[in-house]
C-alpha positions in Angstrom: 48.9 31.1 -6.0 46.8 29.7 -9.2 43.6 30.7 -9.1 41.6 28.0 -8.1 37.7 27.4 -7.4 34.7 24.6 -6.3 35.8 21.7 -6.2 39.4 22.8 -6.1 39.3 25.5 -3.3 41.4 26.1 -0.7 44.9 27.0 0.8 45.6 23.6 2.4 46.1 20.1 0.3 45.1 17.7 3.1 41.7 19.4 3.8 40.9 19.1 0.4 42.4 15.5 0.4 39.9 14.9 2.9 36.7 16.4 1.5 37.2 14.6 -1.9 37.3 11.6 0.4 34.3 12.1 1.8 32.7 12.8 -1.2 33.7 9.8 -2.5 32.7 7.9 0.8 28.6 8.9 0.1 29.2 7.4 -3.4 31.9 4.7 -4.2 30.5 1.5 -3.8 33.5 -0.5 -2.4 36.3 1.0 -0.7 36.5 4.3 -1.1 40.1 4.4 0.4 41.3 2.3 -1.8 44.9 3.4 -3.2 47.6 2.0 -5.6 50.9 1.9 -3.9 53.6 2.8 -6.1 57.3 1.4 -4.2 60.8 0.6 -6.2 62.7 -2.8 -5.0 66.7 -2.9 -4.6 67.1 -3.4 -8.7 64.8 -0.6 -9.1 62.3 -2.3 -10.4 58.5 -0.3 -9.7 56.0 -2.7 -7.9 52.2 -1.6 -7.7 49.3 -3.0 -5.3 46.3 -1.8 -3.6 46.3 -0.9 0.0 43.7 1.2 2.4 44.5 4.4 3.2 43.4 4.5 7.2 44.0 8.3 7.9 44.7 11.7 6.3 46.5 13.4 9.5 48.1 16.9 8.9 51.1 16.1 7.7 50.6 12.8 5.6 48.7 9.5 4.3 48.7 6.8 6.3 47.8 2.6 6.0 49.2 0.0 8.0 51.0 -3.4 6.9 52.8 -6.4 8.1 57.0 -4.9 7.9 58.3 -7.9 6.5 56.0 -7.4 3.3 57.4 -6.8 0.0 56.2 -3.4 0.3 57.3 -2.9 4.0 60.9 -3.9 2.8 61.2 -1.8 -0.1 59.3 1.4 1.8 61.8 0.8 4.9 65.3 0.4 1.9 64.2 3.6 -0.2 62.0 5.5 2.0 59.9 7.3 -1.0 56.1 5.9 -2.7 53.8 7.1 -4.7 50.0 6.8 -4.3 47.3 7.2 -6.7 43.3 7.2 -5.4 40.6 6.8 -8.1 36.9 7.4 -8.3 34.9 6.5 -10.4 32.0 7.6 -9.1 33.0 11.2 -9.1 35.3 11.1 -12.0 38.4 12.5 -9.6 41.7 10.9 -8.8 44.6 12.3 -6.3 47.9 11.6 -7.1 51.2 12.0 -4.4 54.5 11.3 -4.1 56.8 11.9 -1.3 59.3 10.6 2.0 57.9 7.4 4.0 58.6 7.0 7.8 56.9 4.5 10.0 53.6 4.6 12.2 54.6 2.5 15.0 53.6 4.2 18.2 50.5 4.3 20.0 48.8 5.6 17.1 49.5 2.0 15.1 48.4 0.4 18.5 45.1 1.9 19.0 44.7 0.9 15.0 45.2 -2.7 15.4 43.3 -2.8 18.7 40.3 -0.9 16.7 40.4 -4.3 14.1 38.2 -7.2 14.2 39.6 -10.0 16.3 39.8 -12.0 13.1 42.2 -9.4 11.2 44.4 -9.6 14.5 45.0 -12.5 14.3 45.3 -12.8 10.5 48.2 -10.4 11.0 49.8 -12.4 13.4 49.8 -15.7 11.1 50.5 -14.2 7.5 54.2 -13.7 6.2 53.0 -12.0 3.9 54.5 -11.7 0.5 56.6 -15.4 1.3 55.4 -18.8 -0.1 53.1 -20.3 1.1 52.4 -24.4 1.0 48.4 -24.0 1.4 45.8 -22.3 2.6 44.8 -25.1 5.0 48.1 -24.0 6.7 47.5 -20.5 6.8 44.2 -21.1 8.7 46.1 -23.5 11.0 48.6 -20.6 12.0 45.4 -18.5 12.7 44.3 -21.1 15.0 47.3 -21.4 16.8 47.5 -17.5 17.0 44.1 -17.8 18.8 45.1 -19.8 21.6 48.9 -18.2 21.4 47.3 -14.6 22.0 43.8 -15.2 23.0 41.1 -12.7 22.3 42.4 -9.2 22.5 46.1 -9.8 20.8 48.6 -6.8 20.7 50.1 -5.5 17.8 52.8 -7.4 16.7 56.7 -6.0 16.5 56.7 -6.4 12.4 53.0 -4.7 11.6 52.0 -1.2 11.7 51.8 2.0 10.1 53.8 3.8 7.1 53.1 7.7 6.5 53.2 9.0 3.4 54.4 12.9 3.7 53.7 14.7 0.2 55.9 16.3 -1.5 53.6 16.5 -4.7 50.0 16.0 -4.8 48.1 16.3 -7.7 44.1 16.8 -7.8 42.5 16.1 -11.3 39.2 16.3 -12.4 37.4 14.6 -15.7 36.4 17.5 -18.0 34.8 17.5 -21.3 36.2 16.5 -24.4 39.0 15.1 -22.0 40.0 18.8 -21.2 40.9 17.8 -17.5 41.5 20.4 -14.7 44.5 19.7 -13.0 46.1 21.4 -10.0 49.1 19.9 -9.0 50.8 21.2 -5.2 54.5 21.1 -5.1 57.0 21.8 -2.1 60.8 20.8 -1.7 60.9 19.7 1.9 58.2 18.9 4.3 58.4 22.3 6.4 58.1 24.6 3.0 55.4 26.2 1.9 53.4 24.7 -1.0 52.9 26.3 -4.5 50.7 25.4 -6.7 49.8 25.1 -10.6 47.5 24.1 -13.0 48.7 21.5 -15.5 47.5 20.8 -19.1 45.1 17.6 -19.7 
């Protein structure tokens, strides 16, 4: 393996996923789990838009949804995204790429249960990514939602989770004079080992 140290130690991708994260949690102002969401619609035509990632399990990245999105159609046709996560405040960014499959068990419910009532039923009166006439009739769909499901409203059939398994994640770092370290982690198939390499700026 490529010699690797600080900031860039260690023999396992997600754990170092996870302690850039919470570096960047003690210092990013807003949303530190922000992430650009890279998909490719039936024409093949890239779409790009900000989503939270919720968890960084063992085996992947996951953030939850509404199905029926423009996102949540493409992911479910072509089953492969891209994610970039930026900080500014500690000059890092992750980049990843690899196979989609959907969060939709009890994990995805005890998500949605953990939301604020609001959110809940936000999800349950959005189509998201379809026209929409007005907001005034957005917010009456929410009110109907609230007397619909009441106060604690399950998870609904078309919203949940999407995990992101890597098959390449990249770690880069601002250097001086733009000489960047990189370290990009590369595997074939989900159950072989990683290798990884250091990339020029």
């Amino acid at each position: 393996m490529t010699e690797r140290d600080g900031i860039f130690a260690g023999d396992n991708p997600f754990d170092l996923a996870r302690s850039w994260l919470s570096e960047a949690e003690a210092g990013e102002v807003n949303d530190p789990n922000a992430m650009a969401l890279a998909t490719v619609d039936e024409n093949g035509l890239p779409n790009v838009r900000m989503v939270l990632l919720k968890e960084i399990a063992d085996d992947g990245f996951v953030f939850y949804t509404n199905y029926g999105s423009a996102k949540g159609r493409e992911l479910a046709q072509n089953g492969k995204a891209a994610v970039v996560m930026h900080w500014k405040s500690l000059r890092r960014q992750i980049r990843l790429r690899g196979l989609v499959s959907r969060e939709d068990g009890p994990i995805a419910d005890a998500y949605f249960a953990s939301r604020s009532l609001q959110s809940r039923l936000g999800a349950w009166s959005s189509e998201q990514s379809q026209e929409l006439r007005s907001r005034g009739a957005l917010m009456a769909k929410v009110a109907k939602a609230a007397v619909s499901h009441g106060a604690n409203p399950k998870r609904p059939p078309f919203w949940g989770g999407f995990r992101i398994v890597p098959l390449e994640i990249e770690f880069w770092a601002d250097g001086a004079f733009r000489l960047h370290d990189r370290f990009v982690w590369r595997r074939n198939a989900p159950d072989e080992e990683w290798t990884v390499t250091r990339l020029s700026p």
